[in-house]
C-alpha positions in Angstrom: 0.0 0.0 0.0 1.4 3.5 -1.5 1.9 6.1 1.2 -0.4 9.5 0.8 1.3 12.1 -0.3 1.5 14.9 2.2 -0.2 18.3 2.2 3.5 19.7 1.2 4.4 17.2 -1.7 0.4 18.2 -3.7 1.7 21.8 -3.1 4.7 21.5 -4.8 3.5 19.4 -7.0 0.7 22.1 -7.9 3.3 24.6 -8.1 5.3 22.5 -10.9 2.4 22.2 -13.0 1.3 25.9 -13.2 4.9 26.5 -13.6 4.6 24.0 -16.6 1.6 25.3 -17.9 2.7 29.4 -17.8 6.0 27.8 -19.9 3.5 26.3 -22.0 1.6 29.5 -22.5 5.0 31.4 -23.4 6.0 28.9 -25.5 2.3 28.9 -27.4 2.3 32.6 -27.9 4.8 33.6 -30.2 3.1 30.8 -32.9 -0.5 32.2 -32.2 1.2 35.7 -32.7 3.0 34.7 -35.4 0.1 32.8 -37.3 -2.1 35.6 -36.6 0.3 38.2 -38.3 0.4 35.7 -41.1 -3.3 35.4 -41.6 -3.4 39.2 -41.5 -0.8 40.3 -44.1 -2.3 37.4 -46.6 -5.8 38.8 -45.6 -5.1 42.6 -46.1 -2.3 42.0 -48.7 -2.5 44.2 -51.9 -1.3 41.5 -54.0 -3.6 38.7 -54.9 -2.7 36.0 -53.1 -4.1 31.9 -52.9 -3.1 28.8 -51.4 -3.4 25.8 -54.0 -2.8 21.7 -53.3 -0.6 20.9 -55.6 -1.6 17.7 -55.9 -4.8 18.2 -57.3 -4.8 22.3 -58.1 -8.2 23.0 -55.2 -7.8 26.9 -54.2 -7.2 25.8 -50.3 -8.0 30.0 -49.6 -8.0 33.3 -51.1 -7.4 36.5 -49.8 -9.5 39.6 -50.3 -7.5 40.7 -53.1 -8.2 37.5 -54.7 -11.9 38.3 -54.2 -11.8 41.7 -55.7 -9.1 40.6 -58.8 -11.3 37.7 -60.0 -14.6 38.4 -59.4 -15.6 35.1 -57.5 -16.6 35.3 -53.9 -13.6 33.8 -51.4 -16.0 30.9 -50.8 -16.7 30.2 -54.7 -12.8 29.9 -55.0 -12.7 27.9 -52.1 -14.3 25.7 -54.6 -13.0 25.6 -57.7 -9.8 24.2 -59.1 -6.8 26.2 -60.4 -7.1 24.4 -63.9 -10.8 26.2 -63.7 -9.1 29.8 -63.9 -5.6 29.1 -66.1 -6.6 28.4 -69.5 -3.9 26.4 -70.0 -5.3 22.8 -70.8 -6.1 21.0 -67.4 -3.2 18.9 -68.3 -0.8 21.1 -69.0 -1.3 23.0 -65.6 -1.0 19.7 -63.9 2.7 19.1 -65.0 3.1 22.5 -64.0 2.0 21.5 -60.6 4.4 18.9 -61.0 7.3 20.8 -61.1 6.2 23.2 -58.2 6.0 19.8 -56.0 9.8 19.5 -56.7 10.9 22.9 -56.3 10.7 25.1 -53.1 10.3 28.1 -55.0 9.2 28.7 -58.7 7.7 31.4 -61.2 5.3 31.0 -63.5 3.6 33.4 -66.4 -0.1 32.4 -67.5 -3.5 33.7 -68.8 -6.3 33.8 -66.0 -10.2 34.0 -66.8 -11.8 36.3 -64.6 -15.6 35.8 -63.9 -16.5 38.1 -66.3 -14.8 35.9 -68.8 -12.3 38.6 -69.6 -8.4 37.1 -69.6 -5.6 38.4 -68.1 -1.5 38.1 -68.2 -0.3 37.3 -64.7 3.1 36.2 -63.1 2.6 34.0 -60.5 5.5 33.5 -57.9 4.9 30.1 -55.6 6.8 28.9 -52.7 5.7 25.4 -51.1 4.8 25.7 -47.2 3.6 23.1 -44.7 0.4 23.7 -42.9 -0.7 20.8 -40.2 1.8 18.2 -42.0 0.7 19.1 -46.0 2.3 20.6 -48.4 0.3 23.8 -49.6 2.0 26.2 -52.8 1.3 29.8 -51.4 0.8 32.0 -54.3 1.3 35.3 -54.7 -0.8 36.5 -58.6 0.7 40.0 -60.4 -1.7 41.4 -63.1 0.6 42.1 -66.3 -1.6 42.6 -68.8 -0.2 46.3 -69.2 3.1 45.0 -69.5 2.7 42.0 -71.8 0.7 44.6 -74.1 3.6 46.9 -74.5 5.9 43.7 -74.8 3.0 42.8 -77.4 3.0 46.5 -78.9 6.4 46.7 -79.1 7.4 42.9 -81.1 4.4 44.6 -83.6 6.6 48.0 -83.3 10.0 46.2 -84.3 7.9 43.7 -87.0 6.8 47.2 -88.4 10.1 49.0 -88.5 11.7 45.6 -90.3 8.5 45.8 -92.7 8.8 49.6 -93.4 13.0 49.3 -93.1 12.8 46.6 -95.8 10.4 47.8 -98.1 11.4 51.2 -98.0 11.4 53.0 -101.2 15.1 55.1 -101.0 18.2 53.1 -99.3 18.9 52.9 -95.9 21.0 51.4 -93.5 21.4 50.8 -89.4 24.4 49.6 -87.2 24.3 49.4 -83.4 26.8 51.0 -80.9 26.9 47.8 -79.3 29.9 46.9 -81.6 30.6 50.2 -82.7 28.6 50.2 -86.1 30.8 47.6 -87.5 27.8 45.4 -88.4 25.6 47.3 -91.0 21.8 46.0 -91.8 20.6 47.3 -95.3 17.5 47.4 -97.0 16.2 46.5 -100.1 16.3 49.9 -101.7 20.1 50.4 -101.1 20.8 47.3 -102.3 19.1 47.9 -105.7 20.8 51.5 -105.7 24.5 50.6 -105.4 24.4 47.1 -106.8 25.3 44.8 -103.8 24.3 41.3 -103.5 22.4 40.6 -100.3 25.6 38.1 -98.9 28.3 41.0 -100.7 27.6 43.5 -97.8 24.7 42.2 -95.2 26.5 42.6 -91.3 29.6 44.6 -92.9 30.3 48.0 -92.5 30.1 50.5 -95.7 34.5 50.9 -95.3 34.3 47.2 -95.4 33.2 47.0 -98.6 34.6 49.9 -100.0 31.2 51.8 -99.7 33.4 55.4 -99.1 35.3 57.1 -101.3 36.6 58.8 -98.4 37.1 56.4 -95.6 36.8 59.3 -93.6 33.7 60.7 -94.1 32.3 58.1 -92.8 34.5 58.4 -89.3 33.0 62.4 -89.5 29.6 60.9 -90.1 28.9 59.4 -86.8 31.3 61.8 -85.3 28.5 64.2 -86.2 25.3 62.1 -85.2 27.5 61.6 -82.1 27.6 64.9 -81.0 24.2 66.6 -81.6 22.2 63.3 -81.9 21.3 63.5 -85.8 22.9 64.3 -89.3 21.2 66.4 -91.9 22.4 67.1 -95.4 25.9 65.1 -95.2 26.7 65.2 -98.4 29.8 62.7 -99.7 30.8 60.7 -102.6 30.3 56.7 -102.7 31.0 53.8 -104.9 28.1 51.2 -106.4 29.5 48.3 -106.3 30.6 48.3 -110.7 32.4 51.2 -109.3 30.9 54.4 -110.0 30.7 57.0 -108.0 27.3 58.8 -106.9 26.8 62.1 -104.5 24.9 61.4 -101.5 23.0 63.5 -99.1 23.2 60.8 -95.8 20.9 61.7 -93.4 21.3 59.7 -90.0 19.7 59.7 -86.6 19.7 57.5 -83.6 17.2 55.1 -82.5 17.3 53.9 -78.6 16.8 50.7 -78.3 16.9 48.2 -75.0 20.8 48.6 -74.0 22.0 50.3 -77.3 21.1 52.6 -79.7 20.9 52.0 -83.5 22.4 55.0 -85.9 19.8 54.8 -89.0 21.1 56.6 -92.5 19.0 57.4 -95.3 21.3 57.8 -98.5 20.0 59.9 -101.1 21.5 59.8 -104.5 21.8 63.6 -105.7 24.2 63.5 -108.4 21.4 63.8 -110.9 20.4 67.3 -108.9 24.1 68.4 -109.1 24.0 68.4 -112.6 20.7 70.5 -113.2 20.1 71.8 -109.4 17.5 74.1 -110.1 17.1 76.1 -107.6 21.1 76.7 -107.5 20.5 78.3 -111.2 17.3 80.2 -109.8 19.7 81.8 -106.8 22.8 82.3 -109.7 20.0 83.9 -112.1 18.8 86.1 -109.0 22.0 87.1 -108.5 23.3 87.5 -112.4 20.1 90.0 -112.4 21.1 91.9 -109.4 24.7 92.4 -110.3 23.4 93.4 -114.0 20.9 95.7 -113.0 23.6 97.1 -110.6 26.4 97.1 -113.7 23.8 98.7 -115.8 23.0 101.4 -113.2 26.8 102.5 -113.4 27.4 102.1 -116.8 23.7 104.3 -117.3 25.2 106.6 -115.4 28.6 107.4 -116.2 28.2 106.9 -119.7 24.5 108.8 -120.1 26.2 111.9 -118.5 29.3 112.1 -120.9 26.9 110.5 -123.8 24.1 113.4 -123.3 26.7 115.8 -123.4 28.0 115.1 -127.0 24.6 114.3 -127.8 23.7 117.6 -126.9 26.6 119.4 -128.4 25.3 117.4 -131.7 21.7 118.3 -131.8 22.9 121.9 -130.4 25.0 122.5 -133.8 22.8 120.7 -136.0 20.0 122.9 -134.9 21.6 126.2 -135.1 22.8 124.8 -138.8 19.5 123.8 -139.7 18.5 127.8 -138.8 21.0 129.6 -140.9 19.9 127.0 -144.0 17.1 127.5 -146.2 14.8 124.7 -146.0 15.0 124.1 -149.9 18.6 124.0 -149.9 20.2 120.2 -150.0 22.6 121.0 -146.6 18.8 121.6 -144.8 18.2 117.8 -145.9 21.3 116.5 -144.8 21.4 118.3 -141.2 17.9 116.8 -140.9 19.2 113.3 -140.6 21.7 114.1 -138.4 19.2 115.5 -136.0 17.3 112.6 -136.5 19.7 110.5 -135.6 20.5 112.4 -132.8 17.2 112.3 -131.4 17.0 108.4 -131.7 20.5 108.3 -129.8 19.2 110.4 -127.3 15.9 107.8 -127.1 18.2 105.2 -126.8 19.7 106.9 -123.6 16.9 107.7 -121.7 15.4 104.0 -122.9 19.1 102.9 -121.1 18.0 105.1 -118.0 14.7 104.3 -117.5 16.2 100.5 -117.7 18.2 101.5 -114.9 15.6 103.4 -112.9 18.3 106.8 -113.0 16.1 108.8 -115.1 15.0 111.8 -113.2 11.5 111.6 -112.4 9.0 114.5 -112.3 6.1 114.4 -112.1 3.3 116.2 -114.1 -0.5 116.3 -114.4 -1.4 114.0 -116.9 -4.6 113.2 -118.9 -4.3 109.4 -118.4 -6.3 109.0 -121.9 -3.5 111.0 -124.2 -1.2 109.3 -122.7 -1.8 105.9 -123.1 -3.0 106.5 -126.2 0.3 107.8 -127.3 1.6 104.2 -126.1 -0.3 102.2 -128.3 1.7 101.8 -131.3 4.7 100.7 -129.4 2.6 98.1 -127.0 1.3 96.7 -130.3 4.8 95.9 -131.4 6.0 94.9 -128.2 3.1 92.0 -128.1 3.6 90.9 -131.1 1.0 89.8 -133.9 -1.3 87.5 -132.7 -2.1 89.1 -130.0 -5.0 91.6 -130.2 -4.4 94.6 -128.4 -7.9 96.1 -127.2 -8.3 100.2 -125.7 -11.2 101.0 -123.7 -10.7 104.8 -122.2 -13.2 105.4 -119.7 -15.4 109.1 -120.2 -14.3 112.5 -118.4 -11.5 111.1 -116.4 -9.7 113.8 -113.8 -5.8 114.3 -114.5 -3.1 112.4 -112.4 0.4 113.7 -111.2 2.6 111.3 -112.6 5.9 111.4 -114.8 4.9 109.9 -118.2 8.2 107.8 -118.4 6.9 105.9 -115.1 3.7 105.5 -117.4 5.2 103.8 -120.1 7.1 101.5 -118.1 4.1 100.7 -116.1 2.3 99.5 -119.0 5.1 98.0 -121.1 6.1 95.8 -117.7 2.0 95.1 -117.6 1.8 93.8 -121.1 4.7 92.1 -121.1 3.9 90.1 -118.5 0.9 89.8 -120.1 2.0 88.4 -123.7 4.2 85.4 -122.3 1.1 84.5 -120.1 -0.4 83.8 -123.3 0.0 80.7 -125.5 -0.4 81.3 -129.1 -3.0 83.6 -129.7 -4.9 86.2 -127.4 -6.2 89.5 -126.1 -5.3 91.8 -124.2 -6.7 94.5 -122.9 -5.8 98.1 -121.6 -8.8 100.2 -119.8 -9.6 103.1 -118.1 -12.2 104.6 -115.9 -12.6 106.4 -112.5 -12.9 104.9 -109.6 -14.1 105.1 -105.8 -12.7 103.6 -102.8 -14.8 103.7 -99.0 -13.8 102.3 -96.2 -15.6 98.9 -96.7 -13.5 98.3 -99.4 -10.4 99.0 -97.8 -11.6 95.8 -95.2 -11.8 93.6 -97.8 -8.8 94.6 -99.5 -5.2 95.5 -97.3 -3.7 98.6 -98.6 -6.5 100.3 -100.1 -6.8 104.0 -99.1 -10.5 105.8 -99.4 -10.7 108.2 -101.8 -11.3 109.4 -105.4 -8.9 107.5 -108.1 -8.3 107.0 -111.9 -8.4 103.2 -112.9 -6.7 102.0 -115.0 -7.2 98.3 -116.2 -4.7 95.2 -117.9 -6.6 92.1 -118.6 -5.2 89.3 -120.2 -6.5 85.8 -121.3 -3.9 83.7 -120.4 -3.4 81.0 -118.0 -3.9 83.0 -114.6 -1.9 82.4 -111.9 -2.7 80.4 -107.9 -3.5 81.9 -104.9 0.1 81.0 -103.7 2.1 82.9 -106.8 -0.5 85.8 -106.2 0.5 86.1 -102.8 4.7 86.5 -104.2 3.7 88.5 -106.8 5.6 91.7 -106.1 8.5 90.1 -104.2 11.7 91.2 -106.2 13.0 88.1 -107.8 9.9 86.3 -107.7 9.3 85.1 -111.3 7.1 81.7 -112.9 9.1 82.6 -116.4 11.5 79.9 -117.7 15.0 80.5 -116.9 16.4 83.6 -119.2 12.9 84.4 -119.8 12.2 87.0 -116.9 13.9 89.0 -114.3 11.1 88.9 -111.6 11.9 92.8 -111.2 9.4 93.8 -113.4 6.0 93.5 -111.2 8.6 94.9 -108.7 9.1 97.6 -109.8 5.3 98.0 -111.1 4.7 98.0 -107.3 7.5 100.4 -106.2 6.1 103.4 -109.2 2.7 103.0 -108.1 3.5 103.4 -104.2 5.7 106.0 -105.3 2.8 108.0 -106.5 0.1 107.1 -103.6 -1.7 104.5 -105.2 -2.7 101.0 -105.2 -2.8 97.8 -106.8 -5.1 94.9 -106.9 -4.4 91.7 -108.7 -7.4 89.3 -109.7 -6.6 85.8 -111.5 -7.6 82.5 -111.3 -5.4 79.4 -113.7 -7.2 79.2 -116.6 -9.2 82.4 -116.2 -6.8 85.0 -117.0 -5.2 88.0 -114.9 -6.4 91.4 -114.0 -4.6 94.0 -112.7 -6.0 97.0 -111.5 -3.6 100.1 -110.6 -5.5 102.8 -109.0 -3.9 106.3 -108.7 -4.5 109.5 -106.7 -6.9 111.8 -109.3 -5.8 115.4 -108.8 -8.3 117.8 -108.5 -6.4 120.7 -106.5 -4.2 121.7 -109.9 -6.7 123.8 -112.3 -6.5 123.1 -115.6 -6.2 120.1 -117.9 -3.0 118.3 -118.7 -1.1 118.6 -121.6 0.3 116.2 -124.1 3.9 117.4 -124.4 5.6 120.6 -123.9 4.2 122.8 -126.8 7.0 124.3 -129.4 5.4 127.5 -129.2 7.4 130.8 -129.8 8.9 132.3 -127.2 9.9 135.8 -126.1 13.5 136.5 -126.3 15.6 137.7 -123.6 17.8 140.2 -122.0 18.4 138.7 -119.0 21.9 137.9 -117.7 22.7 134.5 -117.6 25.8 132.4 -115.7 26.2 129.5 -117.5 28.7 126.6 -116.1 29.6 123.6 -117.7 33.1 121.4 -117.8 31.9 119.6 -121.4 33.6 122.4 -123.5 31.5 122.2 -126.7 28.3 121.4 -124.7 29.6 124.9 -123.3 29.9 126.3 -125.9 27.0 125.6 -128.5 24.4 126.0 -125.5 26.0 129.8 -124.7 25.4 130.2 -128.7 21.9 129.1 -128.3 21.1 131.6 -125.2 22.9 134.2 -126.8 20.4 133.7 -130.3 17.7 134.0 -127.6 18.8 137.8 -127.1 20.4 136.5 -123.5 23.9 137.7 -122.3 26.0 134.6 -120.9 28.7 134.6 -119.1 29.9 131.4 -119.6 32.6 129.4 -117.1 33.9 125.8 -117.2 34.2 124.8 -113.6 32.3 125.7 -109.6 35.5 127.9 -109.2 35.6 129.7 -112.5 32.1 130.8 -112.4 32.3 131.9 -108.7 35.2 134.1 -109.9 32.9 135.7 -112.5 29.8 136.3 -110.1 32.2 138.2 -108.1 34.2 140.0 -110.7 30.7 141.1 -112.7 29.4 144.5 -111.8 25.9 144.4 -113.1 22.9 141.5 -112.1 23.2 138.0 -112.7 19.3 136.6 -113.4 20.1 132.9 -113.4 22.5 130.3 -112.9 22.1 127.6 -115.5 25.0 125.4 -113.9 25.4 121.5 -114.5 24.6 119.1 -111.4 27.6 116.6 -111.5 31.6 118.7 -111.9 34.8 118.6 -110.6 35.4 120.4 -107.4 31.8 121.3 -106.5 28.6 119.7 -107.6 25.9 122.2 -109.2 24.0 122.3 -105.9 26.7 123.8 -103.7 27.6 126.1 -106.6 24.2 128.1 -106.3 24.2 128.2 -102.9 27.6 129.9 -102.6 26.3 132.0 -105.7 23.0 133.0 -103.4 25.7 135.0 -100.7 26.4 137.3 -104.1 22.9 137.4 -105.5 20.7 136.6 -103.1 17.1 136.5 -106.1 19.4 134.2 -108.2 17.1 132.2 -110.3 18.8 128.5 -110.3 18.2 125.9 -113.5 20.0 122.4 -113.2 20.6 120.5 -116.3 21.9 116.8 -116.2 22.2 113.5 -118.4 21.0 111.7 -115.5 19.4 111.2 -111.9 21.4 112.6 -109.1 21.0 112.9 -105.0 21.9 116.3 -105.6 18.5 117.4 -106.7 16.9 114.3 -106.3 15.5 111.6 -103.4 15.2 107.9 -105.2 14.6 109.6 -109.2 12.1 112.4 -107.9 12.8 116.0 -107.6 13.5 117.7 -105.1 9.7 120.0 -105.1 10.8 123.7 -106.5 13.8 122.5 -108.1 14.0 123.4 -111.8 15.7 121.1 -114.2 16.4 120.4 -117.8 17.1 116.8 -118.6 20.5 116.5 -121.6 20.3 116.6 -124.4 17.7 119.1 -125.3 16.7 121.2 -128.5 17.1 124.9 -128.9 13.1 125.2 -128.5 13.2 123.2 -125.3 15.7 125.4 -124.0 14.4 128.4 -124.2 10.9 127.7 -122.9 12.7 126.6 -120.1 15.1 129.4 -119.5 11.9 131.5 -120.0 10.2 129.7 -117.5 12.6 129.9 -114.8 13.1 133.5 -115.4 9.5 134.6 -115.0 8.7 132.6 -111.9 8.6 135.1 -108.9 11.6 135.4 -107.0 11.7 132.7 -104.2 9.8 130.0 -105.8 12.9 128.7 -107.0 14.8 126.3 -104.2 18.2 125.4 -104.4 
């Protein structure tokens, strides 16, 4: 018979086991703690998570995530399998499963069905656990659609680029910087262009194959695209593969790609454009106009002045010949051809200046009518035969203030322009008419001024002309005329007369339909009277004025102190500035007028009267020149008061000048 145990031994023996239990507890704790934390991050994860038997796919659990990614309640996945979801064939997710059995950890890329039936890429990285004594693949799902798209978009991207690189219609190349564009891919295009075999030059570079004439250029080449990231324009000689050489224009840029970049060259072959570049000839012809228009300017200038003064010396004898001659007698006949002669010289001159734009403009008030009228004959010959050349003046039209010569070239630049828009045969036609201007049409048309204007009108029939070549119409240059055909300073300088007198222009024309172009001018109403045709050769009142006459051509000197003296004048004639200031002081009676050439040695014509106005301060002043100078002139117009005679002029022409001058009161001549 066991002994009872005493009171002591149950105590310590109760002590023991609440000491063993409160172990237990700790012990206990930490796993609760731990299993709890677990349950908690797979519940509240992010990431879609599930825990699969791999032995026969069942979804053990799914997390909230889970839930919300697939569309099935946690209990509906509780029931399903994972070959339900992948859509992978049943038995291809089962060797799948297979492997995961083997492995503690593994990844995985599939194609879940959602409820909705929709599919979706995901990554899916398991790791096999234990839970109570099984083996359990904890699953974590990433949704990668986006990603596989792009990976998707980007395969289509690089097909395309092959596709488009292959097929494309002018040669090109690529070569990564992986390998430092030693390995060259080229297309189709450049194959055909410089005559390689595919297996001749496919993975070489172009130095391998003798591509550059200059090895070099192509060192520069990507030298270039190096620095600034692209090449534009690099323009080099290569060799086709039978060994000619071509010009190229390369033009290169890079292409990142995943770890490298690819330099891609497009080679265009522009030896073709060398040999008729046409727009290098339309910048050469630009310039051959300039620098003739400029070499004409100077030669119309020096040579006019010195030309004009024999001229004048010519038609200044002739004339006074012609007057001590009886009209019957043969020497009257033979002086007449020499001032005919003479005359057409002196035409040809001021034909040269007006060329040149250094013909002294003045303006005058015209009767727009007479004057174009007077044209006609020489409009007809400039258009040619088989064009008709049709005048409609318009009724009662007011004068305008223009110089005639402006006129003429208006209208001969006009129908010019107006014949080589015409094939063959046609019409053109020159009108007149008045015209109004208010302020709503100055909104629909830019530069229009309101007011009261004289029209006039050139039509043509020809082949009209775009909205885009109206809108360069007046750009100096700008022409649509064959090379050697036009300047493209004619409409230019159309423009630059008309601004010049305060009007407008407006140019209507469709292709096919012809060209209008209206030139509207200021009509001057404030000068009474009606304009003249030319200067009248009426008879004039002789003189007895005292006249100063200076002029360094010494027979132009001397045959125009002749003609003033005829006129009853007395001339005190001297051959330079210096001279005549000499006589002015020297002469003890008045000096009336200072008929003094504008360009001279030591002192132009200008600064000659005004030293001569400290000696006679009512000096009348008359200029006479061969051409257009800044010494009376701004741009070809006079200076407003300033009294000229243009060289070479008649006996008659003289006089009614010198008459002029002298009569006008004293001040309305300006120096």
């Amino acid at each position: 018979m066991r002994d009872k145990p005493t009171y002591e031994a149950l105590e310590r023996r109760v002590r023991e086991l609440e000491i063993s239990n409160f172990e237990l507890k700790r012990a206990v704790e930490p796993l609760r703690e731990s299993e709890a934390l677990f349950r908690n991050l797979f519940e509240r994860h992010a990431a879609v998570q599930l825990f699969i038997d791999p032995h026969n796919g069942n979804m053990i659990d799914a997390n909230g995530a889970a839930e919300e990614f697939y569309g099935w309640t946690r209990e509906q996945l509780q029931q399903m399998r994972i070959q339900e979801i992948n859509i992978l064939p049943p038995e291809e997710v089962t060797l799948e499963m297979e492997k995961a059995r083997t492995k503690q950890r593994i990844y995985f890329e599939f194609q879940h069905r959602l409820a909705d039936g929709s599919i979706r890429d995901v990554e899916v990285f398991s790791s096999k656990i234990q839970v109570k004594g099984k083996d359990l693949l904890h699953s974590i799902i990433h949704d990668i659609t986006a990603r596989k798209q792009a990976e998707r978009t980007l395969r289509e991207s690089e097909q395309s680029f092959s596709q488009l690189f292959e097929s494309a219609p002018v040669p090109m190349a690529y070569a990564s910087d992986v390998d430092g564009y030693k390995k060259t891919t080229w297309n189709k295009a450049w194959y055909h262009t410089f005559g390689y075999a595919r297996e001749q030059a496919e993975g070489k570079s172009g130095n391998d194959i003798g591509l550059w004439v200059n090895p070099s250029d192509r060192s520069r080449f990507i030298e270039t695209a190096n620095r600034q990231n692209y090449v534009t324009d690099f323009e080099a000689p290569l060799r086709r593969r039978d060994g000619a050489v071509r010009e190229c224009s390369i033009f290169g840029r890079f292409i990142d790609k995943t770890g490298h970049r690819l330099l891609m060259a497009v080679y265009l072959d522009i030896t073709n454009r060398r040999r008729v570049d046409r727009e290098r000839e339309k910048l050469q012809a630009q310039l051959s106009q300039a620098q003739k228009m400029e070499s004409v300017g100077r030669l119309a200038g020096g040579v006019a002045h010195d030309f004009n003064n024999m001229l004048g010396a010519i038609l200044g004898y002739t004339e006074l010949g012609m007057l001590g001659v009886s009209p019957t007698d043969p020497t009257y006949g033979t002086l007449t051809d020499i001032q005919k002669a003479a005359q057409q010289s002196a035409n040809l001159t001021r034909q040269l200046l007006a060329f040149a734009r250094k013909q002294t403009v003045a303006p005058q008030l015209l009767d727009l009518n007479v004057t174009v009228e007077g044209m006609l004959k020489m409009l007809r010959r400039l258009i040619g035969e088989d064009i008709d050349l049709e005048w409609l003046p318009g009724k009662d039209l007011d004068p305008v203030r223009m110089d005639p010569s402006q006129i003429e070239q208006l209208l001969a630049n006009l129908c010019v322009n107006a014949r080589d828009a015409i094939h063959d045969t046609g019409k053109i036609t020159v009108e007149t008419g008045a015209a109004t201007v208010d302020e709503k049409d100055c909104i629909a048309h830019v530069g229009m001024v309101p007011g009261e204007y004289v029209l006039l009108a050139v039509k043509d029939n020809g082949c009209g002309m775009d909205a885009e070549t109206r809108t360069h119409l007046f750009e100096p240059f700008f022409t649509t005329k064959e090379v050697g055909k036009g300047t493209g300073l004619g409409l230019a300088t159309v423009y630059g007369m008309v601004k010049q007198n305060n009007g407008f222009i407006e140019v209507h024309s469709e292709p096919g339909r012809g060209t209008t172009v209206d030139i509207y001018l200021p009509r001057n109403t404030a000068e009474t009277g009606r304009a003249t045709k030319t200067d009248a050769a009426q008879p004039t009142a002789r003189g007895h004025e005292t006249i100063l006459l200076v002029e360094d051509e010494p027979m132009l000197l001397d045959i125009t102190t002749k003609m003033l003296e005829r006129q009853g004048y007395t001339v005190r004639d001297a051959a330079t500035p210096g001279e005549a200031i000499r006589l002015a002081r020297e002469h003890a009676g008045e000096i009336h007028l200072v008929m003094t050439d504008v360009v001279m040695p030591e002192m132009n014509g200008r600064d000659l009267a005004k030293n001569l106005l400290s000696l006679y301060p009512d000096l009348k002043r008359l200029f006479m020149s061969g051409y257009t100078a800044d010494v009376i002139a701004h741009h070809g117009v006079l200076d407003e008061g300033v009294q000229f005679i243009q060289k070479p002029f008649s006996v008659q022409t003289l006089a009614v000048k010198v008459r002029e001058v002298l009569d006008e009161p004293i001040g309305a001549t300006r120096e």
